[in-house]
C-alpha positions in Angstrom: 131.9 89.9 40.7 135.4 89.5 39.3 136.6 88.9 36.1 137.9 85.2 36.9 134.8 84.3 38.7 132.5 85.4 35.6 134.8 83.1 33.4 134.6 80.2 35.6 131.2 80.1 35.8 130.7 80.7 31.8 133.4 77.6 31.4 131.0 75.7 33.6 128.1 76.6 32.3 129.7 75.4 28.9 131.0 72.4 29.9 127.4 71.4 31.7 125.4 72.2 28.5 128.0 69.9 26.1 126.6 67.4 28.8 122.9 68.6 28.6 123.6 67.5 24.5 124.4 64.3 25.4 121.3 64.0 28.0 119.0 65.5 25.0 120.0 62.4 22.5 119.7 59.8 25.3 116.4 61.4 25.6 115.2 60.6 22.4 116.5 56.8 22.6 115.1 56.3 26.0 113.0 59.0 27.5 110.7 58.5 24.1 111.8 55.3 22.8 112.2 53.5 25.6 115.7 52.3 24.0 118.2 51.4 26.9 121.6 52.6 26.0 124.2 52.4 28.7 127.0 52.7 25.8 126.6 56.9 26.1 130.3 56.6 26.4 131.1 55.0 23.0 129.0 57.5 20.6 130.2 60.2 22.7 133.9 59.0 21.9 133.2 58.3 17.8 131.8 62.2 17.7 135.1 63.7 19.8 137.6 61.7 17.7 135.8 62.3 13.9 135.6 66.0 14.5 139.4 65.9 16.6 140.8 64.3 13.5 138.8 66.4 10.7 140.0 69.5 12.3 143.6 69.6 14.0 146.5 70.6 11.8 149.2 67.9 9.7 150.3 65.6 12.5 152.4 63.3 11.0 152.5 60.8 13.3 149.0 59.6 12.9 146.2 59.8 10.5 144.1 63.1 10.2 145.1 66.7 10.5 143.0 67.9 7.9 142.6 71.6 9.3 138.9 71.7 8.2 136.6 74.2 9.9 135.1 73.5 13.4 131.9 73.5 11.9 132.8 71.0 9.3 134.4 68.3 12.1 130.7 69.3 14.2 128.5 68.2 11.0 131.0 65.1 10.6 130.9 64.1 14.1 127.1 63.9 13.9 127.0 61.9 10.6 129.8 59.5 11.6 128.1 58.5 15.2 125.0 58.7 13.6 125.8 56.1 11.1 127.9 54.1 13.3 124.2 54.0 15.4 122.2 52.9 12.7 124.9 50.1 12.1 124.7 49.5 15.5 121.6 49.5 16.0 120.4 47.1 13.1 122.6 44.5 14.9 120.8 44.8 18.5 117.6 47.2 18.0 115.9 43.8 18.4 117.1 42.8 21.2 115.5 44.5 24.8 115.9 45.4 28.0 119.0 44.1 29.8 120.3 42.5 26.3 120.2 45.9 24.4 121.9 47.0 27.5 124.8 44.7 27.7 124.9 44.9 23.6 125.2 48.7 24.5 127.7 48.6 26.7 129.9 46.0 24.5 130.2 48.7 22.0 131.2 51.6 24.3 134.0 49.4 25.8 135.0 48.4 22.0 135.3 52.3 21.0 137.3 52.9 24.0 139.7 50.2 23.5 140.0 50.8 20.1 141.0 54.8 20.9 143.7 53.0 23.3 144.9 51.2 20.8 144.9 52.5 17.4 148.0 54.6 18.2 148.1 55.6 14.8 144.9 57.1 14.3 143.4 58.5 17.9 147.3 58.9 19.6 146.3 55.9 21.8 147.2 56.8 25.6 148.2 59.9 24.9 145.4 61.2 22.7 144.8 63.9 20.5 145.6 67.7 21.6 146.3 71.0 19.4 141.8 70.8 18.8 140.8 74.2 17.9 138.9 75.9 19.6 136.6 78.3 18.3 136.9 82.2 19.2 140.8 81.2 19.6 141.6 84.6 18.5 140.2 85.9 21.9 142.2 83.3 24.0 144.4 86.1 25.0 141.2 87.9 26.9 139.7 85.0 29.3 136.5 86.9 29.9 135.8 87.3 26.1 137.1 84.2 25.1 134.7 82.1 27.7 131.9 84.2 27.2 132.0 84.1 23.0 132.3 80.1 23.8 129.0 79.8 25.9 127.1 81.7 23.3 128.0 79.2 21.0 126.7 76.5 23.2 124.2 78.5 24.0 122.6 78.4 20.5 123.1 74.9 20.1 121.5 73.9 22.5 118.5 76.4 22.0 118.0 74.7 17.9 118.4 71.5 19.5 116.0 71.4 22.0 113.7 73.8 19.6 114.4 70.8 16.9 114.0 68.0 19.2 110.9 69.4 20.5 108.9 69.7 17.0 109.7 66.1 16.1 108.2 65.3 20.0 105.0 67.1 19.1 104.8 65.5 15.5 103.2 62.4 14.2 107.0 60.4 14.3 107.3 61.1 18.0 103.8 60.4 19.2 104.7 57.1 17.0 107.9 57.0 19.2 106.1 56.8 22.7 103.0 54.9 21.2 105.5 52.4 21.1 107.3 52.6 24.0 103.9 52.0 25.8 102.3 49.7 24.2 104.2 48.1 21.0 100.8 45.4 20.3 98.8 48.6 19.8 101.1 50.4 17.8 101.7 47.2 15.7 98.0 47.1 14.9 97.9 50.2 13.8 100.3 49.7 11.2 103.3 50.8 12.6 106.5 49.2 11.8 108.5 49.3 15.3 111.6 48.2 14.4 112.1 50.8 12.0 111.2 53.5 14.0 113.3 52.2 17.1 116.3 52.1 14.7 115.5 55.9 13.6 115.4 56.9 17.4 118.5 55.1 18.0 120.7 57.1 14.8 119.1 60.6 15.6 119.8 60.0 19.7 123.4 58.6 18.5 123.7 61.7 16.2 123.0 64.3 18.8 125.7 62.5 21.5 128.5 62.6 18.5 127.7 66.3 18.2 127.7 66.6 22.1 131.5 64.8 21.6 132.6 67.1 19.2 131.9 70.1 21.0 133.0 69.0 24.4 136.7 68.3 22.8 136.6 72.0 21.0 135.9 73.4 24.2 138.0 71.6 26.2 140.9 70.9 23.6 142.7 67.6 24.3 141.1 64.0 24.2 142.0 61.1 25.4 140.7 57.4 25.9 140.1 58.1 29.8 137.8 61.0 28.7 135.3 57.8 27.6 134.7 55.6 30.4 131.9 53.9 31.8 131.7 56.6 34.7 130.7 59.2 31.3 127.2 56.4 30.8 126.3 57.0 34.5 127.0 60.8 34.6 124.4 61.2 31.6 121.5 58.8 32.6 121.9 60.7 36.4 121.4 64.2 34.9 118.3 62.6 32.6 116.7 61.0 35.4 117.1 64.0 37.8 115.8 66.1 35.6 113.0 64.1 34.2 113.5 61.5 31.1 111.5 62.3 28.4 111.3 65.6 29.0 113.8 68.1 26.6 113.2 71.0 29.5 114.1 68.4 32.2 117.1 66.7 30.4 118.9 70.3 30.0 118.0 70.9 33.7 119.4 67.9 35.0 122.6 67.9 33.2 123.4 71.6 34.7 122.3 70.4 38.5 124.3 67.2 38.1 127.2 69.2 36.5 127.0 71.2 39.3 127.1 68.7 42.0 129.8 67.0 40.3 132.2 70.2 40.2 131.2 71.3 43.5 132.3 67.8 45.3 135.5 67.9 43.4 136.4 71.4 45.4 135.1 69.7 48.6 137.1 66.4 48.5 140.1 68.8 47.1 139.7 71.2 50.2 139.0 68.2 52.8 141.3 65.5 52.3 145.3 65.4 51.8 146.9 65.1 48.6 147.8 61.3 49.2 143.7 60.5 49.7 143.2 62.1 46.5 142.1 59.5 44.5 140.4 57.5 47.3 138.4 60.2 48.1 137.1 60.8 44.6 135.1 58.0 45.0 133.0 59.8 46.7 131.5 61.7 43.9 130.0 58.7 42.6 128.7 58.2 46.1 127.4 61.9 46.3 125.6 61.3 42.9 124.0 58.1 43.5 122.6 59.3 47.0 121.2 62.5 45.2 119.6 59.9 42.7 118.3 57.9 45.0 116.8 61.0 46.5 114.8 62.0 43.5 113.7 58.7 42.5 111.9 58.9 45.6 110.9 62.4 46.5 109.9 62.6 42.5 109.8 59.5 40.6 109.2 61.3 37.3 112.3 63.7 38.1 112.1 67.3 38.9 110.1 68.3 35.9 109.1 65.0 34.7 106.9 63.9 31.1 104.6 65.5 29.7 101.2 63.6 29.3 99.8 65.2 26.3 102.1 66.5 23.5 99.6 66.4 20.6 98.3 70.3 20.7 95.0 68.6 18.8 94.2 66.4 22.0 95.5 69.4 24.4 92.8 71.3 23.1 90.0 68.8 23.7 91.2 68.2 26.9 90.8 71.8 27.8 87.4 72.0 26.5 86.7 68.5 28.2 87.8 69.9 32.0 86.0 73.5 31.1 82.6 71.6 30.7 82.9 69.2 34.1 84.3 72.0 36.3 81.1 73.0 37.9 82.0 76.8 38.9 82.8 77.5 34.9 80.4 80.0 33.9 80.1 79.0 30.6 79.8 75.1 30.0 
């Protein structure tokens, strides 16, 4: 395998887990909470531009260039979205269903408009370029440089999902889907939904900030077009192929659907002429939608799909409970 080859596929692998961050905090709004955000785009957009304006050097043209470390714009990207959720989300949490939605979607065309805009802060049009990008010492050495970049994803992801996956098994996120399925019950017990719904809501907003702010180190320029609707449907795609509410099944899906989407881009690129271009990229939605459709109905529940149990207390019992009707277990 060559050297180029190698580095294309760790840049794609890279690019497809800053996506499977994204997936992973729409998990925890929907796929436990049962939150329906369909402004992905927006939250995405806050993270990219705090960390973008926290860490490029003096411009002097617009507000920012700080030159702080790449870590420092990551933990600011995560705070800022996370915050701009919870404000968010104390405005519409209340609201469900479609109305969330729409309320959702609102604020996602909002952020974007604003990034167009506010020349003097985000660049407007022409965005923001000049982000480091971490290992940039090795930039000189593709193989090294993509390769040192896709271990740092590679570990994010890995805390993440290691993260995300405690607070599934603990009291908060059995609270979380106690809700989501039956919100009377939960109420009787004493549970205050709102306020838990509006926690789900910052920590999924958090986690798509942070996906933002590493997808704009990697990639090192931003700009308005990066955030458009087509961004929302790209993320709930990969969570339902892969399975909403499931961490394992988020992460899966974003890689698949990543996949798919880069492989129809060298397809439409390789069969139509340069003037059918942008017709032809239509397609990809097209390709995606069908291979949704597809899932929904070969797997509703997505390739790995939810688990039932996630309380180890009430695995347990269930074990002993089928060990003592299975009729061939020699000791009942």
């Amino acid at each position: 395998m060559s050297v180029e080859l190698i580095a294309y596929a760790a840049f794609f692998l890279t690019m497809a887990l800053t996506y499977a961050v994204m997936c992973l905090g729409l998990n925890v709004q929907w796929g436990q909470t049962g939150l329906f955000n369909v402004g992905v785009a927006g939250f995405v957009a806050i993270g990219a531009y705090v960390s973008a304006l926290l860490t490029t050097p003096d411009a002097p043209d617009r507000f920012g260039g700080f030159g702080l470390p790449i870590l420092v714009g990551w933990l600011g990207a995560a705070i800022a979205t996370g915050l701009a959720s919870f404000l968010v989300g104390w405005l519409t949490i209340r609201l469900r269903a479609d109305y969330l939605a729409i309320a959702t979607f609102g604020v996602a065309v909002t952020v974007q408009l604003i990034a167009l805009n506010l020349q003097s802060v985000t660049g407007g049009p022409f965005g923001i370029g000049f982000i480091p990008r971490p290992f940039a010492a090795f930039a000189s050495d593709p193989l090294a440089f993509s390769l040192l970049n896709l271990g740092v994803l590679v570990v994010v992801v890995i805390l993440l999902y290691l993260a995300l996956e405690h607070l599934l098994r603990s009291p908060w996120g059995r609270v979380l889907r106690a809700i989501r399925e039956d919100e009377t019950a939960a109420l009787a017990l004493g549970k205050n939904a709102t306020r838990f719904r509006l926690q789900a809501f910052a920590i999924g907003g958090a986690i798509m900030g942070l996906a933002g702010a590493t997808q704009a180190h990697f990639v090192g320029f931003i700009a308005p077009d990066n955030y458009v609707p087509l961004l929302t449907f790209q993320v709930w795609a990969m969570l339902i192929v892969g399975g909403s509410g499931n961490n394992r099944g988020a992460i899966l899906g974003a890689v698949l659907v990543w996949g798919i989407w880069a492989a129809s881009a060298g397809a439409i690129a390789g069969l139509f002429p340069p003037d059918q271009q942008a017709r032809a990229a239509a397609l990809r939605i097209v390709i995606i939608g069908v291979g949704l459709c597809a899932i929904l109905l070969l797997r509703p529940r997505g390739i790995l799909g939810e688990e039932r149990i996630v309380s180890r207390h009430l695995a347990r019992l269930s074990a002993r409970q089928a060990a003592s009707t299975n009729p061939t277990n020699p000791n009942p």
